[in-house]
MARVOSE-335798 format. One line per 4 residues: their letters; for each residue z negated, y, x of N, C-alpha, C. Coordinates in Angstrom, 1 decimal, m for minus. Atoms other than C-alpha are relative to their C-alpha. Last residue first. Example, Ala and Ser with C-alpha at 12.3 -4.5 7.8 and 13.67 -1.06 7.14 Angstrom:
BEGIN
sa	0.0:m1.1:m0.9:m7.1:m1.1:13.7:m0.8:1.1:m0.8 ~ 0.0:m1.2:0.9:m7.8:m4.5:12.3:0.0:1.2:0.9 $
END
This chain:
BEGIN
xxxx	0.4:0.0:1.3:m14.5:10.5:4.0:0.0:m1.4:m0.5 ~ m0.6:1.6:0.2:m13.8:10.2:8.0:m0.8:0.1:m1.6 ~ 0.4:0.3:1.5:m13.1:13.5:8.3:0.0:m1.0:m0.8 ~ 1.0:m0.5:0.2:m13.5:13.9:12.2:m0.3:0.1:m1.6 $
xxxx	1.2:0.1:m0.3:m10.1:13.8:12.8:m1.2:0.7:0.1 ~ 0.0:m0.1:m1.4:m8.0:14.0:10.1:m1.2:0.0:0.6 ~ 0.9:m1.3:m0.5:m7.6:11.1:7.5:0.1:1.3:0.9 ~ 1.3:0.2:0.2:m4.2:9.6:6.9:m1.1:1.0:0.3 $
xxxx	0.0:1.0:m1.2:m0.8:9.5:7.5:m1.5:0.0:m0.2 ~ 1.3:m0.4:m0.4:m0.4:10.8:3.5:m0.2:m0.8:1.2 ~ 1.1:0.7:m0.8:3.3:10.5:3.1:m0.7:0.8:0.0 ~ 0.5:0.3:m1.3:4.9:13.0:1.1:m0.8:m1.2:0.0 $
xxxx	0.9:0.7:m0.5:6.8:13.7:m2.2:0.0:m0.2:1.6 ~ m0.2:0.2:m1.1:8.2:17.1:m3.2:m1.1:m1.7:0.5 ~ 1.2:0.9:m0.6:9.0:17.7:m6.6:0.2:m0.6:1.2 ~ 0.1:0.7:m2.2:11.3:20.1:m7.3:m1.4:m0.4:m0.1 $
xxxx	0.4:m0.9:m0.9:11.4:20.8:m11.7:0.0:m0.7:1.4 ~ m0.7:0.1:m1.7:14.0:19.3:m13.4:m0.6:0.5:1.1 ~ 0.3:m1.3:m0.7:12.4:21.1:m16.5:1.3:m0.5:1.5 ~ 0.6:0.4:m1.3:13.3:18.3:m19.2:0.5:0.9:1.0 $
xxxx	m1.2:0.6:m0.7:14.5:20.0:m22.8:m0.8:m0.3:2.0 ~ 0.4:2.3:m0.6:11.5:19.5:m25.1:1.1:m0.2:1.0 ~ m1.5:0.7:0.8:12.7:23.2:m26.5:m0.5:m1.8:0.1 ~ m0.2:m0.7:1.7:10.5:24.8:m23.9:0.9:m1.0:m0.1 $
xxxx	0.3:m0.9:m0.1:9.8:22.3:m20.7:0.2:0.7:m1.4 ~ m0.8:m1.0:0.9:9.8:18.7:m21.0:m0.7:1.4:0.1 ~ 1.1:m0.6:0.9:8.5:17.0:m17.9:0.9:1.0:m0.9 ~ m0.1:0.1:1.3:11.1:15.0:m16.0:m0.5:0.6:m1.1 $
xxxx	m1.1:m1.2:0.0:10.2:16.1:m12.8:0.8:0.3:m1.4 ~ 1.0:m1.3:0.2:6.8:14.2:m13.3:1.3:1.0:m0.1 ~ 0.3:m0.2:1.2:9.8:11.0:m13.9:m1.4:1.4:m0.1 ~ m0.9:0.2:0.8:11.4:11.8:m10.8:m0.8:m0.2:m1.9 $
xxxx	m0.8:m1.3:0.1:8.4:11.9:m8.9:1.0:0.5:m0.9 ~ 1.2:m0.8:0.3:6.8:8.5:m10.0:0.5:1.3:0.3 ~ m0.2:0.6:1.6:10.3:6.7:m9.6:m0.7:0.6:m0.2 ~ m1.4:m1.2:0.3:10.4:8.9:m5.6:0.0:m0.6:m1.8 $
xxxx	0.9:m1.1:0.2:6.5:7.3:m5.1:1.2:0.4:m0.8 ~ 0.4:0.2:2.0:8.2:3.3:m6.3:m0.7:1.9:m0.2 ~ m0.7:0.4:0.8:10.6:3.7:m3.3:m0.7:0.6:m1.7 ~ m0.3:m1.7:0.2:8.2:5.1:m1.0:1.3:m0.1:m0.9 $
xxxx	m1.2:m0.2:m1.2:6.8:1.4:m1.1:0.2:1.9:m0.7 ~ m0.4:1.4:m1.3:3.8:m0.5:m2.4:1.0:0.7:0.8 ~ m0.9:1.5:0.6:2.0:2.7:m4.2:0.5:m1.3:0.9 ~ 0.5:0.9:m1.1:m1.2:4.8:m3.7:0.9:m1.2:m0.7 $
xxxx	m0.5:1.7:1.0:m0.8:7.8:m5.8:m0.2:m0.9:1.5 ~ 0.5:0.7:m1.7:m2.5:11.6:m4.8:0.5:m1.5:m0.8 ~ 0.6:1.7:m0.1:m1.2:13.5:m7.7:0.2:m0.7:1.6 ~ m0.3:1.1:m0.5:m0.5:17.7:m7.1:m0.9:m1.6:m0.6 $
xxxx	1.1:1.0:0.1:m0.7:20.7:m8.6:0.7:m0.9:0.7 ~ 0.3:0.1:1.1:1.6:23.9:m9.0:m1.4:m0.9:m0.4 ~ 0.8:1.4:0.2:2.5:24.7:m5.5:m0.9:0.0:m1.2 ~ 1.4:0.1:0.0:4.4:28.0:m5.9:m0.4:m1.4:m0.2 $
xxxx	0.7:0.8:0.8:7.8:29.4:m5.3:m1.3:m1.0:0.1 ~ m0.9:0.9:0.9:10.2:32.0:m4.7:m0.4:m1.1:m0.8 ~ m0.4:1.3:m0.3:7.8:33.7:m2.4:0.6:m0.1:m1.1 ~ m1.3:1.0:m0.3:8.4:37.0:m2.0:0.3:m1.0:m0.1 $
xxxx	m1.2:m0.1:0.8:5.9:38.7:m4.0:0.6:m0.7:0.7 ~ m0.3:m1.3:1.0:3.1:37.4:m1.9:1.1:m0.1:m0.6 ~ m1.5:m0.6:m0.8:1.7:34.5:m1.4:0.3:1.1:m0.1 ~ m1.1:1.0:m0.1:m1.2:35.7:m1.5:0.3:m1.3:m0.8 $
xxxx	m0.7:1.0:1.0:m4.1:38.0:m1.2:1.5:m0.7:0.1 ~ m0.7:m1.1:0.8:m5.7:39.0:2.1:0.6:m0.9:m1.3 ~ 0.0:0.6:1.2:m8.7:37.4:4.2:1.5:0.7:m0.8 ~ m0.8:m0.9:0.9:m8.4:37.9:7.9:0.3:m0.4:m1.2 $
xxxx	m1.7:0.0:0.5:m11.3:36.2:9.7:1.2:1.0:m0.8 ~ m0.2:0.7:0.6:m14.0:37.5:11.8:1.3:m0.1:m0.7 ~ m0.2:m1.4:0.8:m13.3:37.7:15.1:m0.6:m1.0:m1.4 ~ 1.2:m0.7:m0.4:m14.2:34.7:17.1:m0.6:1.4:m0.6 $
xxxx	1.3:0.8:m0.7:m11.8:31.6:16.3:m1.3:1.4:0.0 ~ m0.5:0.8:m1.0:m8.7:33.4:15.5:m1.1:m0.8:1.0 ~ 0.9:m0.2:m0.5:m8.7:33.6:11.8:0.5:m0.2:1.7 ~ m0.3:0.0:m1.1:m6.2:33.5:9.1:m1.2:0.5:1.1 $
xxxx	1.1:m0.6:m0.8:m7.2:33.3:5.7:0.7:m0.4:1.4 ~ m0.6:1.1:m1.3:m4.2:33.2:2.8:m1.1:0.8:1.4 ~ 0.2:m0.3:m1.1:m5.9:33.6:m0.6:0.4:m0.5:1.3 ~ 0.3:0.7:m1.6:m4.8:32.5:m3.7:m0.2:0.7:1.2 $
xxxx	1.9:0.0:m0.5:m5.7:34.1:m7.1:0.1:m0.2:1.6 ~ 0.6:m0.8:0.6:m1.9:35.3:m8.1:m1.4:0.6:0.2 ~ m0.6:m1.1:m1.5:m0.2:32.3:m6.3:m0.8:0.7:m0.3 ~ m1.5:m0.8:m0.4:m1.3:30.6:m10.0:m0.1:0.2:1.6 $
xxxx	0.3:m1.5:0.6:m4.6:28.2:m10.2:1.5:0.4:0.5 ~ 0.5:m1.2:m0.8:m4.2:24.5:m9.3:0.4:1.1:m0.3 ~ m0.9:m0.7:m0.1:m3.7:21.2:m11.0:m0.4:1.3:0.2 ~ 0.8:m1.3:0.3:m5.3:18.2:m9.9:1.3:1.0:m0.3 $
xxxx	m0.7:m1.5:0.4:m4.6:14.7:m9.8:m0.7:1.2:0.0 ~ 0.8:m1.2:0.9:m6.3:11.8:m8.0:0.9:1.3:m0.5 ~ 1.2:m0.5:m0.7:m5.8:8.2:m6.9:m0.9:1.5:m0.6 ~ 0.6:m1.7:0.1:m3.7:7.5:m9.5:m1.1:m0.3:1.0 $
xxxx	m0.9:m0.2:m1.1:m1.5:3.3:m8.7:m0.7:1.9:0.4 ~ 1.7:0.0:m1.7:m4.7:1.1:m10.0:1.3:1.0:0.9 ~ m0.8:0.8:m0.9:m1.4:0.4:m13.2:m0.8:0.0:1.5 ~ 0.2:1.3:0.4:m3.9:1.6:m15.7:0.5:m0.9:0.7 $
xxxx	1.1:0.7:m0.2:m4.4:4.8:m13.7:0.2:m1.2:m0.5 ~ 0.1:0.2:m1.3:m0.4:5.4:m13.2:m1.8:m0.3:0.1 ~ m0.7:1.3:m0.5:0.0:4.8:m16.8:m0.1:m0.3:1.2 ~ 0.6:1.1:0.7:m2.5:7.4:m17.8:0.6:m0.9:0.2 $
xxxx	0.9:0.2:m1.0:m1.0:9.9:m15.3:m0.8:m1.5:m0.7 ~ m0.3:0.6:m1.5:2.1:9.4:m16.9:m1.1:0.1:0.7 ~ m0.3:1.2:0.1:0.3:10.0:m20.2:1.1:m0.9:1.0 ~ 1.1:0.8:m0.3:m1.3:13.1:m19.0:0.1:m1.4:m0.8 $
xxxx	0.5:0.5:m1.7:1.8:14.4:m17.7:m1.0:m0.4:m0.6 ~ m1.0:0.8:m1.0:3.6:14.0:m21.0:m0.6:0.0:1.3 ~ 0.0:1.9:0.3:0.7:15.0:m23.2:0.7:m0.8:0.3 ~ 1.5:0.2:m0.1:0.5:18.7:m21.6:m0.4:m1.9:m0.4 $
xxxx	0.3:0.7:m1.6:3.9:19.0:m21.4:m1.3:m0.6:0.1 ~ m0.5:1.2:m0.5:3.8:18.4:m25.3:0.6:0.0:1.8 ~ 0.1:0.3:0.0:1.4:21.3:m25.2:0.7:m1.7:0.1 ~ 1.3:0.3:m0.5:2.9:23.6:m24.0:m0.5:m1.3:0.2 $
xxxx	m1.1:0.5:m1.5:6.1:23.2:m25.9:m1.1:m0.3:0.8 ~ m0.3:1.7:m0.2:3.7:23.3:m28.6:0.7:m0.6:0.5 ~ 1.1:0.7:0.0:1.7:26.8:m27.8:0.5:m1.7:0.0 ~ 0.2:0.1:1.6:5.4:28.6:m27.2:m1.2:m1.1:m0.1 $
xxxx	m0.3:0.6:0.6:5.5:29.6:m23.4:m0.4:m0.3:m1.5 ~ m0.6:m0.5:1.1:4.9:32.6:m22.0:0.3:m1.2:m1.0 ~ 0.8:m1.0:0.9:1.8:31.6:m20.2:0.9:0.9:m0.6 ~ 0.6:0.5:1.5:3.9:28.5:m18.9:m0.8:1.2:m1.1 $
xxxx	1.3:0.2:m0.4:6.2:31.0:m16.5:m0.9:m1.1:m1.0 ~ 0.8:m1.3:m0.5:9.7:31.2:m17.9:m1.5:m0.8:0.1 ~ 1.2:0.2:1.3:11.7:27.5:m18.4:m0.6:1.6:1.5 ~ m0.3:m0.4:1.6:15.5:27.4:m16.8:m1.8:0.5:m0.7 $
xxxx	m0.3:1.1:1.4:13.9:26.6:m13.3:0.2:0.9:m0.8 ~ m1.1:0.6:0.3:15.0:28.5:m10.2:m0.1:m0.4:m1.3 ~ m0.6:m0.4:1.1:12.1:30.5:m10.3:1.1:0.1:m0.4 ~ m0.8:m0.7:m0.5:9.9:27.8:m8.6:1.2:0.8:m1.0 $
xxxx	m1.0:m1.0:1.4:7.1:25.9:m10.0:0.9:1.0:1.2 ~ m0.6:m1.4:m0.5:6.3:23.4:m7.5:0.9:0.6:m1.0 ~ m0.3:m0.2:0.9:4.4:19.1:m8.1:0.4:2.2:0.2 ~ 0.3:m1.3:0.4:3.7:18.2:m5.5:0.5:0.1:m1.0 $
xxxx	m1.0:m0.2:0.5:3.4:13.7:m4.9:m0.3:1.9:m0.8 ~ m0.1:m0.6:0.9:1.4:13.1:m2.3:1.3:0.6:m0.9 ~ m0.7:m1.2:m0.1:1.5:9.7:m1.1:m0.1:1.2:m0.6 ~ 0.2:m1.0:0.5:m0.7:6.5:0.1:0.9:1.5:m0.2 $
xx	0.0:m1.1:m0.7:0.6:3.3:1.4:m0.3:1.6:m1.4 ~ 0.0:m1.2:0.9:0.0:0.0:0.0:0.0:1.2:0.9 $
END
């Protein structure tokens, strides 16, 4: 078994505007489409762990150089194009069955019910780093 993240990246390529314009039951039926692929990926022992993470909007990018203290500022900024949305941590047999599991989160119906196509990026997880042996 090898472990992967699978990102999940709004970018403003897609057809579908931000979700906080969206129509409450488009919404919603994303909302019962990823959490019934994640429901198949726990029944199947394949979910390690999902999350899904706050806008660009809140994020902070810290830069330090060991002795000063650090540089906090907001971020991304305007320029980026596009934003890490959430991610699932999966734990499948091959990088075969992660890209089937990508493909169908990319699938997510956006307004209308029509499927977003959104980029999803999967990775290998090589493992801990050192010193975090969790």
């Amino acid at each position: 078994m090898a472990r992967y993240l699978v990102l999940t990246k709004y970018d403003e390529g897609l057809s579908a505007p931000p979700m906080q314009e969206w129509d409450p039951d488009d919404l919603t039926a994303l909302l019962d489409y990823l959490r019934a692929v994640n429901q198949r990926l726990i029944d199947s022992g394949e979910l390690v762990e999902a999350q899904a993470l706050t806008g660009p909007e809140l994020a902070k990018v810290v830069v330090s150089d060991g002795s000063d203290p650090p540089v906090i500022t907001d971020g991304p900024f305007a320029e980026v194009k596009e934003a890490l949305a959430g991610y699932q941590m999966i734990d499948v047999e091959s990088e075969e069955r992660a890209v089937e599991i990508a493909a169908e989160v990319s699938a997510a119906p956006g307004p209308g019910g029509i499927p977003m196509g959104q980029r999803i990026e999967v990775r290998r997880v090589m493992g801990p780093l050192p010193g975090a042996d969790l």
